[in-house]
DODO-371729 format. One line per 4 residues: number of its first residue (from 1); their letters; for each residue x negated, y negated, z negated of C-alpha. Coordinates in steps of 0.5 Angstrom, whole numbers, plus 500, padded with zeros to 3 digits. Each point is the difference from the previous one (the first is absolute). Layout:
// DODO-371729
NUM) A) X:Y:Z  ... .
// end
This chain:
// DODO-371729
1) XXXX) 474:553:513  496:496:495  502:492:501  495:494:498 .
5) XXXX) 503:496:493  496:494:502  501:496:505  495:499:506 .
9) XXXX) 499:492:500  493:501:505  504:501:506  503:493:499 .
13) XXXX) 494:497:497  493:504:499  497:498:494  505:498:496 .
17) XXXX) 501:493:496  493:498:504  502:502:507  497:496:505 .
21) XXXX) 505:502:504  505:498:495  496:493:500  500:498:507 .
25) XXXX) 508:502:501  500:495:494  496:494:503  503:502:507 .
29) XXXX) 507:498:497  496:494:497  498:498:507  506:501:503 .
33) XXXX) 504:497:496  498:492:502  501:503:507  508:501:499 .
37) XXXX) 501:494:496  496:495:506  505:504:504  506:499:497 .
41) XXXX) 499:492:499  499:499:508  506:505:501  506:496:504 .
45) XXXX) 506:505:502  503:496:505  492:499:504  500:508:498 .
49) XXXX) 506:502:504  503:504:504  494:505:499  497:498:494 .
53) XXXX) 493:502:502  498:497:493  503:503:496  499:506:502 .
57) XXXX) 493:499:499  500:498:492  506:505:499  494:506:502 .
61) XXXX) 495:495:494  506:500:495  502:508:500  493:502:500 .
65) XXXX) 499:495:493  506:503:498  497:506:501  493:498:497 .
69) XXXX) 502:498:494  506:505:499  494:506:500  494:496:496 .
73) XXXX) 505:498:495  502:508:500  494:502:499  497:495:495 .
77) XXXX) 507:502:496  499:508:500  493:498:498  502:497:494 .
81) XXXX) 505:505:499  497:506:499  493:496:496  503:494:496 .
85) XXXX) 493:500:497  497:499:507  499:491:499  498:499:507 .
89) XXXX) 508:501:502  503:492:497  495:496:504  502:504:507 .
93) XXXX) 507:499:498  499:493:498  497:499:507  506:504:502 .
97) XXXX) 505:496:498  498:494:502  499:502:507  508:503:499 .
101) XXXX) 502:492:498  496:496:506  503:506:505  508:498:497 .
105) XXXX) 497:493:500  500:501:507  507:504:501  504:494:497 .
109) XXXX) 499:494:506  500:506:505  507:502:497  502:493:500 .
113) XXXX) 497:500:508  505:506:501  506:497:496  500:494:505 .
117) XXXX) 500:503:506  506:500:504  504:506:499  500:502:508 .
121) XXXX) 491:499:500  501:505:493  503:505:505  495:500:504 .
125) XXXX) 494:500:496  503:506:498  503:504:506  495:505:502 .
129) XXXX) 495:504:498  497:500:492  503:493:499  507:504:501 .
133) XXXX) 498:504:496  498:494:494  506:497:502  505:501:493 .
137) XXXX) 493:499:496  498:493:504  509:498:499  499:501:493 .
141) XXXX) 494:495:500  504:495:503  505:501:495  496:500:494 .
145) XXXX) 496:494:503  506:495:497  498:502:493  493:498:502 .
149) XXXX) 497:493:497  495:496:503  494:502:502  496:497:495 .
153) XXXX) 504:503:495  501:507:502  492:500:501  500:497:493 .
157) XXXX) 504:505:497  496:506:504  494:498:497  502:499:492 .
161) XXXX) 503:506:501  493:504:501  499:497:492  507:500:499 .
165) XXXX) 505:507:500  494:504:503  496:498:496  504:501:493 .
169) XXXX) 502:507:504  493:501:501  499:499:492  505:505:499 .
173) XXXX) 497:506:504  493:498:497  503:501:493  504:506:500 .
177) XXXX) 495:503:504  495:499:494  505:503:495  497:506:496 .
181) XXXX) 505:504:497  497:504:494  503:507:500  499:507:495 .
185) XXXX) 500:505:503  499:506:495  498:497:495  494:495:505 .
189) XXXX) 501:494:502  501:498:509  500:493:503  505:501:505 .
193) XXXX) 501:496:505  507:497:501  502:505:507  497:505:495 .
197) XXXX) 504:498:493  507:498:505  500:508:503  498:503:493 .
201) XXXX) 506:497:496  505:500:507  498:508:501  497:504:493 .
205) XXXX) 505:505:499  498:499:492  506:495:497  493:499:495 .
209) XXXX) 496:497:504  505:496:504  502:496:494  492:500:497 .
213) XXXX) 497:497:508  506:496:501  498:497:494  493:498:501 .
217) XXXX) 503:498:508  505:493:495  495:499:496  495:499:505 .
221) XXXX) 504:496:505  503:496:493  493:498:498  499:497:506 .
225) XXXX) 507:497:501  499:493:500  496:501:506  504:503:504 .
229) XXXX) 505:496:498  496:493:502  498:504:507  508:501:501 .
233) XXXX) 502:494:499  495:496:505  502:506:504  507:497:500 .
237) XXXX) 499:493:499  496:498:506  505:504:503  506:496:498 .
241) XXXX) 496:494:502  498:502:506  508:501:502  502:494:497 .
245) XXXX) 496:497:505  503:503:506  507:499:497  502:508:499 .
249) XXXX) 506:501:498  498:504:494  495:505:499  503:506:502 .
253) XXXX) 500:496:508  493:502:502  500:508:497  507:500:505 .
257) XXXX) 497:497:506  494:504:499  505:507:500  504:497:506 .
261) XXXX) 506:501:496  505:496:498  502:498:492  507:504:501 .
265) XXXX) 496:507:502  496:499:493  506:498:496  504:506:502 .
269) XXXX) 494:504:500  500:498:492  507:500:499  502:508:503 .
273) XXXX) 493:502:495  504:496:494  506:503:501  497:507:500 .
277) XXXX) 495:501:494  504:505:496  498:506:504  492:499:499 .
281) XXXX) 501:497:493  503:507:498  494:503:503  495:496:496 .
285) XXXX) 503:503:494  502:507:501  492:500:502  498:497:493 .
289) XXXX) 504:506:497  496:505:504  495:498:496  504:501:494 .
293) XXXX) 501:491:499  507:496:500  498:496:504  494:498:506 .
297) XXXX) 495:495:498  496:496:506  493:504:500  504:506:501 .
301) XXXX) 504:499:505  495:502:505  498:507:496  501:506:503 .
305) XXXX) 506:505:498  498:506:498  504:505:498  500:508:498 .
309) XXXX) 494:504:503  498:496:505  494:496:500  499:494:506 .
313) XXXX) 497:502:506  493:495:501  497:500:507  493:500:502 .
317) XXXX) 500:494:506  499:505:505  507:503:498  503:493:500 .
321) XXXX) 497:499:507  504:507:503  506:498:496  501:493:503 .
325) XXXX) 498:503:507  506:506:500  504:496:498  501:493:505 .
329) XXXX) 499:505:505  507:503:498  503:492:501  493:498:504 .
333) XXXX) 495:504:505  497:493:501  501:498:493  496:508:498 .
337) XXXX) 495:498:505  498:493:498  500:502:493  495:506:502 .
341) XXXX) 496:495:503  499:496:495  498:505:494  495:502:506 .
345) XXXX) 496:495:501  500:497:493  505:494:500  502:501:493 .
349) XXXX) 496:499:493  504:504:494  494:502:496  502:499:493 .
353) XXXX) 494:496:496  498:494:496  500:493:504  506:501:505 .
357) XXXX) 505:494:499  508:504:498  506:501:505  498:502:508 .
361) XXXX) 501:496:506  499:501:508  496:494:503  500:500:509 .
365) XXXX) 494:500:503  501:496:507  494:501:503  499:507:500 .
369) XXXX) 507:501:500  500:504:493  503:500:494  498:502:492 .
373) XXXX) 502:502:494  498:498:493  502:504:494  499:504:495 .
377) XXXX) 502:507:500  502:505:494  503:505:502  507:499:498 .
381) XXXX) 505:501:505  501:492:499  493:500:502  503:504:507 .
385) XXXX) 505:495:501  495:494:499  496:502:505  506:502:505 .
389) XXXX) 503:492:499  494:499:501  499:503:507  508:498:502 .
393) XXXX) 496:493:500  493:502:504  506:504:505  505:493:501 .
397) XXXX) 492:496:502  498:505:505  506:500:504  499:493:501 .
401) XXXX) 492:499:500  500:500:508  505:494:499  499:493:500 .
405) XXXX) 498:497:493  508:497:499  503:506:501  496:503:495 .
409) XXXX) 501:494:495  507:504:497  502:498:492  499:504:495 .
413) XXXX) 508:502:499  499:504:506  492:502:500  503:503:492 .
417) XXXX) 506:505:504  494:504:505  497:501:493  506:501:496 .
421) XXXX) 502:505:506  494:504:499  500:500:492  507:503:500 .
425) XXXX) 498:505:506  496:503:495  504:499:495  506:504:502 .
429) XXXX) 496:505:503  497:502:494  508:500:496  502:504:506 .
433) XXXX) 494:506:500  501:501:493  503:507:498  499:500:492 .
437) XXXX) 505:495:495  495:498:497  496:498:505  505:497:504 .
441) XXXX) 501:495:494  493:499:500  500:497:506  508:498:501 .
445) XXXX) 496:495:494  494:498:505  505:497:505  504:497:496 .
449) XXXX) 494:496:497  501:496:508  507:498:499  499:498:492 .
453) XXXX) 495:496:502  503:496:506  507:500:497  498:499:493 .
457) XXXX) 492:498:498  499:495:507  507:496:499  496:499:493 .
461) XXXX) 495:496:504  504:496:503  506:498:495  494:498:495 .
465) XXXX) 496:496:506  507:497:502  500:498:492  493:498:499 .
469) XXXX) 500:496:508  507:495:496  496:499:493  492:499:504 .
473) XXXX) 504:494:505  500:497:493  493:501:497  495:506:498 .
477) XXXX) 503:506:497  498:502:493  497:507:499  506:502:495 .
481) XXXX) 504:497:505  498:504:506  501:507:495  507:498:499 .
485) XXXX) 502:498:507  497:508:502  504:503:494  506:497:502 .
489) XXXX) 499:502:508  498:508:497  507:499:496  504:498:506 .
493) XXXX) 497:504:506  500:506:495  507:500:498  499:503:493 .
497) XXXX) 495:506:503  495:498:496  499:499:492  493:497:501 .
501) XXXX) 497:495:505  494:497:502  499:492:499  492:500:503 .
505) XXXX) 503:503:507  500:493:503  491:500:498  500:508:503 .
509) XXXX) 504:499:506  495:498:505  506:499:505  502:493:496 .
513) XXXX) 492:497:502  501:501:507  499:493:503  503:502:507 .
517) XXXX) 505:502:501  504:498:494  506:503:496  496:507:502 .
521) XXXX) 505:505:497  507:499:503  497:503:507  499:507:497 .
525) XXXX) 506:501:498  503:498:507  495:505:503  502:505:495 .
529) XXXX) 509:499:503  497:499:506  496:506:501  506:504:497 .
533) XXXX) 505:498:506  494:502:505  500:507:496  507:500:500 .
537) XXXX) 499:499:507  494:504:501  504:508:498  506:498:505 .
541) XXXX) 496:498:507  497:504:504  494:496:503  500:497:492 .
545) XXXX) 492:499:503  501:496:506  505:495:496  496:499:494 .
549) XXXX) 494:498:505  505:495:503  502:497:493  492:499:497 .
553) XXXX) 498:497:507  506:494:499  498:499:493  497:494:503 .
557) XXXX) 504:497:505  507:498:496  504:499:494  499:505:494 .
561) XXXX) 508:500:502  499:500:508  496:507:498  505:503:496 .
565) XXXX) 506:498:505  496:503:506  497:506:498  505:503:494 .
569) XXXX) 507:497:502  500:495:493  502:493:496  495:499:495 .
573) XXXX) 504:495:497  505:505:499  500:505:494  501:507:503 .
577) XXXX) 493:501:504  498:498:492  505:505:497  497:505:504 .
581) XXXX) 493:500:499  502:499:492  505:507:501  494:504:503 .
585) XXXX) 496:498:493  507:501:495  501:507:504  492:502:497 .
589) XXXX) 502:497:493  506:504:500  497:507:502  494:498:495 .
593) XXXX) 505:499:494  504:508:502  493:503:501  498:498:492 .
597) XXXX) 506:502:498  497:507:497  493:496:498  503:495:495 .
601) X) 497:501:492 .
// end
């Protein structure tokens, strides 16, 4: 069957960036919006109760802003994604964004209005019906509201914001996506654009043109360093203001609440990974002696290993699309069909051509209770893997699309578990189904690209943003600086598995200019262990299926550690959940080390 490659956008809005469905969605939210905030002024709980007529009416207005803006704001993205030439994206995004803020500036007095009931009229407010349902979300506005300021001030903060953080994350998506990356390629000279160049020295199976665009991509990015370096560190800056005003205990308070996780998950998580770097550095090295070199460099860490005869498979997107589909439905009947639906009826862009931003992504659609996949497909079977993440994303959305829109806000730790769990059905399944040394190496190698990733690269990210949030408390961080907080955090997180680094990493990793949430990198991580427990539990239980359904639709109804403690029976402040995700991934390192054997030069 021959699937589309690019996304259907029209069943959304027909007509694209100038939509007039698309405008009027816009200004009903617009209209609206006053309507909530009148309505949340005159609200009087106590007047309300006991059937709370009130605010079950404005509560109908509040979920359907939500949704407005969660499917403009999709749309308005995906456009701007797949065309960043495309110049009529930035005022809609700033109209957005400013629509965003007034409805938080409402959310705020509504909290505190919440957090002063007592808790008796809390209880029965969230009794019965969708409310009941809402009840963990609308306690955890309670709770948060004793962080909150003053009216005034949050509203104050809300709206520096939109020229603040955003704005400066806003400047960053403009910047690189503007960068023009000048490739030869037999003997002719490409402007490539960055998704392009990012999978060309990620997946060439040339250790030439590896290092030859690998080189072009830091020079690139090191020519426009002190404007990244001026982004980020406003980024950072109005950040740290903002949480000095609210008198956080640090900066690591907001990403541990967004995550519903406690700092003592997040510290042992980190500590297990450190203790056991030994098994993927190994592998590192014996990888770079595949290739005939001592020692693993940064840009090839991602290369493909290729071994006696056998030459990559490169799939076509269809092949791709009937891989992913076989094998969920081996875990998944729902998670095959849902994943069929979605090739079907276009909701995945994965041509790969100039003007597209880099990395992938899947955004919700509310209103028409749909998913969408951004990304740019090469063929590689890192590619499949990219798209199943992906899908593991679009699958954990659907399940709760028919429920209230608190009990579809889940973190992103958890929201990176559905992907992780997917990415790795397909991993696994290719490792498994391979009968020829050789290609079982190769591909034994593509999975083991996850856990070096998770384990390794991703705690890279964090150990440099923890480095780089200490020293920006105190002022603006240098250029030069910020290259050697990012070659010291390679060196640490890595373990001695590389002989190279890269210094820009901090101006290519798109993940470090997210103005929401912050410190975006850890939660990948937690979904990747997470998601190695729910395998690990998947291959020994018979209604798996039925299970793993349960635990995505608790994903936004408890504590990061009330879901693991309910669904898999764990603590995640203790080391041995950690230790068994790491030991799946060492066990891969160490088979990949015996198959090598009889490929070493």
């Amino acid at each position: 069957m021959s699937y589309p490659i690019n996304w259907n956008l029209d069943s959304i809005f027909p007509g694209g960036i100038d939509s007039p469905q698309l405008a009027a969605r816009i200004q009903q939210v617009a209209d609206e919006l006053p309507q909530l905030e009148t309505q949340v002024a005159a609200w009087s709980p106590s007047d309300d109760a006991p059937e709370f007529t009130d605010f079950k009416t404005f509560w109908q207005l509040f979920e359907d802003i939500s949704k407005g803006l969660g499917t403009t704001g999709s749309f308005v993205e995906m456009i701007a994604s797949a065309d960043t030439t495309n110049l009529k994206t930035g005022p809609l995004q700033g109209r957005l964004t400013t629509l965003e803020t007034r409805f938080q500036n409402i959310n705020n007095p509504l909290a505190k209005k919440l957090a002063a009931m007592p808790q008796a009229a809390f209880d029965q407010l969230t009794a019965t019906g969708s409310l009941a349902e809402s009840r963990f979300g609308l306690a955890e506005m309670r709770d948060q509201a004793k962080d909150l300021l003053d009216d005034q001030t949050e509203t104050m903060i809300n709206d520096l914001a939109v020229d603040g953080y955003t704005g400066w994350s806003d400047h960053y998506t403009t910047l690189s996506g503007s960068l023009k990356f000048p490739v030869v390629e037999n003997g002719k000279t490409t402007e490539l654009s960055a998704g392009q160049t990012q999978n060309k020295f990620e997946g060439a199976p040339d250790p030439k043109v590896r290092r030859d665009v690998f080189n072009v991509w830091e020079h690139v990015w090191n020519d426009h360093a002190s404007l990244f370096a001026e982004t980020l560190n406003h980024i950072a800056g109005f950040r740290l203001t903002d949480y000095r005003l609210h008198h956080y205990p640090d900066y690591l308070y907001k990403p541990l609440q967004y995550n519903r996780m406690q700092r003592a998950t997040l510290d042992q998580m980190w500590h297990t990974i450190s203790a056991n770097k030994a098994p993927f550095a190994a592998y590192l090295t014996r990888k770079a002696q595949l290739t005939g070199q001592p020692t693993m460099t940064w840009h090839d860490q991602w290369a493909p290993v290729i071994v006696g005869d056998f030459k990559p498979k490169t799939y076509t997107f269809d092949e791709a699309a009937e891989f992913i589909v076989s094998n969920f439905a081996k875990f998944s009947p729902k998670m095959a069909a849902f994943a069929k639906h979605a090739f079907e009826n276009g909701w995945i862009e994965a041509e790969d051509r100039p003007g597209k931003r880099a990395g992938g992504y899947m955004t919700s659609v509310p209103d028409v209770k749909e998913s969408r996949i951004f990304m740019t497909f090469d063929g590689s079977a890192s590619g499949v893997s990219t798209i199943a993440h992906e899908l593991g994303h679009a699958f954990h959305s659907d399940i709760l699309k028919d429920m209230p829109v608190l009990r579809q806000d889940y973190a992103m730790n958890v929201a990176e578990t559905a992907s992780t769990f997917a990415e790795l059905i397909v991993a696994d399944a290719t490792v498994k189904a391979a009968t020829d040394p050789a290609e079982k190496l190769n591909l034994l190698d593509a999975k083991m690209t996850n856990p070096i990733a998770m384990l390794l690269n991703i705690h890279a990210r964090f150990l440099f943003e923890d480095s780089f949030y200490q020293e920006r408390e105190h002022g603006i961080v240098s250029v030069p600086r910020l290259k050697e907080l990012m070659t010291e955090a390679q060196q640490k997180a890595y373990a001695d598995g590389l002989s190279s680094f890269d210094p820009m990493y901090w101006a290519d990793k798109l993940h470090f200019y997210f103005d929401n949430p912050p410190f975006y990198n850890f939660p990948y991580t937690f979904g990747y262990l997470f998601s190695s427990g729910i395998y690990a539990k998947a291959q020994q239980t018979a209604n798996f299926e039925d299970d793993y359904i349960a635990l995505l639709r608790d994903t936004a109804n408890m504590s990061t550690e009330e879901l693991a403690k309910k669904h898999l029976g764990v603590d995640l402040t203790q080391p041995a959940f950690w230790q068994q995700g790491i030991d799946l991934a060492a066990k891969d390192a160490q088979q990949f080390m015996q198959l090598s054997e009889d490929y070493l030069k």
